[in-house]
LOVOBA-891668 format. One record per residue (C-alpha): residue number from 0; residue in three letters; x, y, z. Coordinates in nm, 3 decimals, always signed. Layout:
REM residues N
<seq->NUM, type->ALA, u->X, v->Y, w->Z>
...
***
This chain:
REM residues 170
<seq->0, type->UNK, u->+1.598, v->-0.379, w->+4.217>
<seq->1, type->UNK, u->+1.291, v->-0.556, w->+4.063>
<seq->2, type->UNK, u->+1.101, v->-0.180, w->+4.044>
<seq->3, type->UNK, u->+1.404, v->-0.137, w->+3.775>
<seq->4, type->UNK, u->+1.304, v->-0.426, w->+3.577>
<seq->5, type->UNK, u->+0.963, v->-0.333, w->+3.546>
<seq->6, type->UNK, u->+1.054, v->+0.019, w->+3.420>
<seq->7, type->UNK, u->+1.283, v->-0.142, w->+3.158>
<seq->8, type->UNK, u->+1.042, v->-0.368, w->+3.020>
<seq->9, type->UNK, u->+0.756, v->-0.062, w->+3.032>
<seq->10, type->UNK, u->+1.017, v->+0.148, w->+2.845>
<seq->11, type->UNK, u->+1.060, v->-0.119, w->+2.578>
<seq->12, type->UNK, u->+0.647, v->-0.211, w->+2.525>
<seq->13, type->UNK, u->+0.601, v->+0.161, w->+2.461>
<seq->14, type->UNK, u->+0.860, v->+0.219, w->+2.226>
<seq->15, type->UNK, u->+0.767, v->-0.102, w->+2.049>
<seq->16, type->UNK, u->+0.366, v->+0.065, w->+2.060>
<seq->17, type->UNK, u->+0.493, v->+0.392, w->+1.939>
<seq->18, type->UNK, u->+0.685, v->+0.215, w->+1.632>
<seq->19, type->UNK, u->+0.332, v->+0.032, w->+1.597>
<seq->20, type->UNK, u->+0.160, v->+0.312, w->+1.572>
<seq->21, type->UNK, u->+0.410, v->+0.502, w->+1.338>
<seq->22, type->UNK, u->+0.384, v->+0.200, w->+1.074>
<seq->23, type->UNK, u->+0.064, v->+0.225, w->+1.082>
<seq->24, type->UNK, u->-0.200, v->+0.083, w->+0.739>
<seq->25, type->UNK, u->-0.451, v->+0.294, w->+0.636>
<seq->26, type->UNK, u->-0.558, v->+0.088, w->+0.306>
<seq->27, type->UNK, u->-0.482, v->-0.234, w->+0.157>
<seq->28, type->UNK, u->-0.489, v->-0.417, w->-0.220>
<seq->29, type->UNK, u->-0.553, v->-0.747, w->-0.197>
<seq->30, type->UNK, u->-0.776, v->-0.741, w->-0.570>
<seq->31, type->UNK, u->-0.377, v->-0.648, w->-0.719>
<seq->32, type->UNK, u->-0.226, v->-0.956, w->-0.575>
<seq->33, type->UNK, u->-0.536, v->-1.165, w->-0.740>
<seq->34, type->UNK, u->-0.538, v->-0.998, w->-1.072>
<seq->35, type->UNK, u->-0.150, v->-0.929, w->-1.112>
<seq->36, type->UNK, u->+0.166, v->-1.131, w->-1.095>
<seq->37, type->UNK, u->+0.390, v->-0.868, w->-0.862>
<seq->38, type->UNK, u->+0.723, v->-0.871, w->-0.979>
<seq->39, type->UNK, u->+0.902, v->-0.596, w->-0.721>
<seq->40, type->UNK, u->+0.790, v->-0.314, w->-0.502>
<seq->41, type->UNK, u->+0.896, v->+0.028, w->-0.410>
<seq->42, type->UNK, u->+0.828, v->+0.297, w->-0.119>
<seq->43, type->UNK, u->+0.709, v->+0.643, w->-0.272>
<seq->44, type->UNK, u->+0.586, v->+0.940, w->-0.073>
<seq->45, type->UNK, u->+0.266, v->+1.098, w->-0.209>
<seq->46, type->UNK, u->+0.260, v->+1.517, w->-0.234>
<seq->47, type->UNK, u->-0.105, v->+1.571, w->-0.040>
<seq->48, type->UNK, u->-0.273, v->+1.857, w->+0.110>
<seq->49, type->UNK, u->-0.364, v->+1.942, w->+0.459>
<seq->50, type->UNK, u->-0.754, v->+1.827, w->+0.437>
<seq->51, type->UNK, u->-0.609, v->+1.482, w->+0.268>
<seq->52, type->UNK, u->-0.356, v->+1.346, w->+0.510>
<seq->53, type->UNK, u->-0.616, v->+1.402, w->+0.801>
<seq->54, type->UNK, u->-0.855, v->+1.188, w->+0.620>
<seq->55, type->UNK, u->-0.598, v->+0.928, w->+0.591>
<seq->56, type->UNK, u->-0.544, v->+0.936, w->+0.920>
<seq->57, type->UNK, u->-0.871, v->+0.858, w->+1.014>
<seq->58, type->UNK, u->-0.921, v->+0.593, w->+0.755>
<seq->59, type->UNK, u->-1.077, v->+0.750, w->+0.513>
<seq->60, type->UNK, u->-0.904, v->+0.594, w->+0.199>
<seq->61, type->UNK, u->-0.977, v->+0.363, w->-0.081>
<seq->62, type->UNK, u->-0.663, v->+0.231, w->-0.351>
<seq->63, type->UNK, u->-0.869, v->-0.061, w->-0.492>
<seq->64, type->UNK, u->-0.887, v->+0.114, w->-0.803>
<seq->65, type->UNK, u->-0.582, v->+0.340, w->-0.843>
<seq->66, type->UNK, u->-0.302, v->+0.297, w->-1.093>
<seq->67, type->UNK, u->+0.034, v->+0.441, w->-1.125>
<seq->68, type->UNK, u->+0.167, v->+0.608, w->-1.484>
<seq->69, type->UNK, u->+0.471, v->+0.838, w->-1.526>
<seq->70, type->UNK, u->+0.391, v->+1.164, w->-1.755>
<seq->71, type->UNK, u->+0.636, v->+1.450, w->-1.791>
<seq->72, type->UNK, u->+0.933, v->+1.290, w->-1.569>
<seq->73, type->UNK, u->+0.727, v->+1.288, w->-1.320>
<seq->74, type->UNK, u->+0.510, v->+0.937, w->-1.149>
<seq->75, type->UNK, u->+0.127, v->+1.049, w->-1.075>
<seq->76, type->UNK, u->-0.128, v->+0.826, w->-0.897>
<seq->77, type->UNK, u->-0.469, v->+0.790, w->-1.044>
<seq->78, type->UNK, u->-0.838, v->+0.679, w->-0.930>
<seq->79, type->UNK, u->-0.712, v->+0.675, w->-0.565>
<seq->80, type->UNK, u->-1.023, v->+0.774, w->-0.374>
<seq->81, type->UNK, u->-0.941, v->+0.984, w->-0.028>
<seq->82, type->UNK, u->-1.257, v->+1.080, w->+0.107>
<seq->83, type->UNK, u->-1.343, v->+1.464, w->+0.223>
<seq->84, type->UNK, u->-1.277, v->+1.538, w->+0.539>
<seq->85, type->UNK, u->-1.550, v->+1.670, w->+0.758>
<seq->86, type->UNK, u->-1.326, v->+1.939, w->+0.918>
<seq->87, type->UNK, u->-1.232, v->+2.108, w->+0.619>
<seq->88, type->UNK, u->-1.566, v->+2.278, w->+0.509>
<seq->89, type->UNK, u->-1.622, v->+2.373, w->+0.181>
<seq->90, type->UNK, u->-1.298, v->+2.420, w->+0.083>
<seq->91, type->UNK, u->-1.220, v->+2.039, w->+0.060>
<seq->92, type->UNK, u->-1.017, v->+1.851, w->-0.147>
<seq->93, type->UNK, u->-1.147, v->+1.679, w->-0.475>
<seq->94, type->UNK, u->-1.187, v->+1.325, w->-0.331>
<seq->95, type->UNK, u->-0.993, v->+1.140, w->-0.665>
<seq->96, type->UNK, u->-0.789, v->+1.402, w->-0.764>
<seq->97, type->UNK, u->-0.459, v->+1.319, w->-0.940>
<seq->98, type->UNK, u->-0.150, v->+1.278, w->-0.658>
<seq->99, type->UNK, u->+0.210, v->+1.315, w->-0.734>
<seq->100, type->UNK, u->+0.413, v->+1.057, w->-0.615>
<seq->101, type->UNK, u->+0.744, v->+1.092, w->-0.495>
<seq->102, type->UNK, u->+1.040, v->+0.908, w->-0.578>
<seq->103, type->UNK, u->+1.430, v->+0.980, w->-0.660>
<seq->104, type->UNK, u->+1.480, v->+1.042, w->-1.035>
<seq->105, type->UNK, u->+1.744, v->+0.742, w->-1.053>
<seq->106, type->UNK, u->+1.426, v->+0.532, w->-0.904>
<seq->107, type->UNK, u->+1.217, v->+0.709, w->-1.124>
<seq->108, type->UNK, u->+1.429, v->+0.645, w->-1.475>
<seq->109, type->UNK, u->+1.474, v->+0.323, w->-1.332>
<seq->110, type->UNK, u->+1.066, v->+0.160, w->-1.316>
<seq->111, type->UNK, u->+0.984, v->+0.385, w->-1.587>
<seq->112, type->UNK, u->+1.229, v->+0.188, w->-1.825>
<seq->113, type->UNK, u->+1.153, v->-0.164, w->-1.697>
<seq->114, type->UNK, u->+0.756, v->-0.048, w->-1.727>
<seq->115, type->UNK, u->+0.815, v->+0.066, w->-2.069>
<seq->116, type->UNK, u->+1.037, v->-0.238, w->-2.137>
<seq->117, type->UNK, u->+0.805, v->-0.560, w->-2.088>
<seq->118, type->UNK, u->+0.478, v->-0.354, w->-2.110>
<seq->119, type->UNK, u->+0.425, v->-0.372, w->-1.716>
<seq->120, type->UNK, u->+0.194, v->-0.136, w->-1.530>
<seq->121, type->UNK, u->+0.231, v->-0.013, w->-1.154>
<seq->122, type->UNK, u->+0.024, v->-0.067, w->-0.877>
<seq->123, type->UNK, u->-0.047, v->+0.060, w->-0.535>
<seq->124, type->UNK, u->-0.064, v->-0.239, w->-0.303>
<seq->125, type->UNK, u->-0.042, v->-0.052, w->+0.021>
<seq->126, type->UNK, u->-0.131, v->+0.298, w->+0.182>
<seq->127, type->UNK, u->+0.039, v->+0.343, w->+0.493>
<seq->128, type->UNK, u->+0.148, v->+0.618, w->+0.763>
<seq->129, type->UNK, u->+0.541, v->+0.591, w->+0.847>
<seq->130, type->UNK, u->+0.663, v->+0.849, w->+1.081>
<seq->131, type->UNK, u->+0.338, v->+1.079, w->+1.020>
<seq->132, type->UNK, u->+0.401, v->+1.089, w->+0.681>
<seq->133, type->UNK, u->+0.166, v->+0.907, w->+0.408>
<seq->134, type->UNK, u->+0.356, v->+0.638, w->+0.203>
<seq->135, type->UNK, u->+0.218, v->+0.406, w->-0.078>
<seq->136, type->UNK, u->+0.395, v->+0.083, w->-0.158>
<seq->137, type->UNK, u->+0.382, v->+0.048, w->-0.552>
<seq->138, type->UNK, u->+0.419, v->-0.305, w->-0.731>
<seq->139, type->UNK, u->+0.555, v->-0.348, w->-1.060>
<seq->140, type->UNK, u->+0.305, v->-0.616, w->-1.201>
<seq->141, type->UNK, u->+0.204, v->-0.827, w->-1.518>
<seq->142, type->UNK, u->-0.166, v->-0.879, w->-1.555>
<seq->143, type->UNK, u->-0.301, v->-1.223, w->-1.537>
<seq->144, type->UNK, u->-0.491, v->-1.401, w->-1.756>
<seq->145, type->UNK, u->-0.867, v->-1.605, w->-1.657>
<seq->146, type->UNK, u->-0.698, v->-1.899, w->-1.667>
<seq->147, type->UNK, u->-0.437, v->-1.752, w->-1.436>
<seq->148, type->UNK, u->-0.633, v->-1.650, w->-1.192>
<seq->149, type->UNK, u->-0.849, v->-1.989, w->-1.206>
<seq->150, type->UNK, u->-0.495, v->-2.230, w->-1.173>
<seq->151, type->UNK, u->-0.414, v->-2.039, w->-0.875>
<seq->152, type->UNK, u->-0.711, v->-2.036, w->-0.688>
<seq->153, type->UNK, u->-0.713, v->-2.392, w->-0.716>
<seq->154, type->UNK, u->-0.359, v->-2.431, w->-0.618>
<seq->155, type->UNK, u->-0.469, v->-2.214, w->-0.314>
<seq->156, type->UNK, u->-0.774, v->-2.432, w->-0.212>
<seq->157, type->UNK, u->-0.547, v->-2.780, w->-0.255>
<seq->158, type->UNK, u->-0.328, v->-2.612, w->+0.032>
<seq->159, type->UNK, u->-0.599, v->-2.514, w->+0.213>
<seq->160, type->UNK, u->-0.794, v->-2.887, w->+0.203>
<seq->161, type->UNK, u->-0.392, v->-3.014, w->+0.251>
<seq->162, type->UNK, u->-0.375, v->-2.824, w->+0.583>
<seq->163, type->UNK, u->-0.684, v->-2.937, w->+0.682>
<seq->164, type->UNK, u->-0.608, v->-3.310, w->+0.651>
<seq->165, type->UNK, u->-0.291, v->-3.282, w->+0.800>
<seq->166, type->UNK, u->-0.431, v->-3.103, w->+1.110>
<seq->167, type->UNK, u->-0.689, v->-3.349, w->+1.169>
<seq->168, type->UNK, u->-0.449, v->-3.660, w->+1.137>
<seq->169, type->UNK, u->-0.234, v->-3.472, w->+1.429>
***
């Protein structure tokens, strides 16, 4: 009976490894959540050719610069950089080309009025690969200010030193 237990509990690390691996980030950020207040996110699929979702898959991505807009209907990502994959030869891909993004139109009508709206912008905050397939979480953010940014990285370090003392006291 035990050799059944063991083959259970194999059976459930490996499917817990192969969800791992199907969630798995490629690119990350973490400038947006400094320079923007993020109000609410969304899942969108990104339209990319053969030579681009291999380099994503090897890591080969960069979003720290990227920005969202919606032109024609449609959403578009700008400025993210995928790099050129090796593989491909000369007939690569343009490295920051501009990406369609993929979304529902009620999603669509819906962002695009609340951007328009309160003048917000949006904001890839994650590149990720979900079931083989490259996603980008967007954020629908509201720059910050200098003083913003100053108030909250103080805020942050009081927590920190607050932590600190309350770990040493223990």
């Amino acid at each position: 009976m035990p050799s059944v237990k063991k083959n259970a509990s194999r059976s459930k690390d490996k499917a817990a490894e192969k969800e791992k691996e199907q969630n798995k980030t490629v690119a990350l950020n973490r400038k947006a959540f400094h320079d923007y207040d993020i109000l609410d996110t969304i899942e969108a699929g990104i339209a990319l050719r053969g030579s681009e979702i291999k380099s994503i898959r090897a890591g080969g991505a960069n979003i720290r610069e990227a920005f969202a807009k919606v032109e024609k209907g449609e959403l578009w990502l700008y400025n993210a950089h995928i790099a050129k994959y090796d593989a491909s030869g000369p007939r690569g891909h343009d490295p920051t080309r501009t990406r369609k993004l993929l979304l529902h139109r009620s999603q669509l009508d819906n962002w695009s009025g609340r951007m328009q709206e309160k003048s917000l912008t949006l904001i890839p905050l994650k590149l990720y690969l979900k079931k083989g397939r490259a996603k980008i979480e967007l954020g629908l953010a509201k720059g910050r200010k200098l003083y913003d940014k100053r108030e909250q990285l103080r805020e942050k370090d009081m927590k920190r030193e607050l932590r600190a003392t309350t770990l040493k006291g223990q």
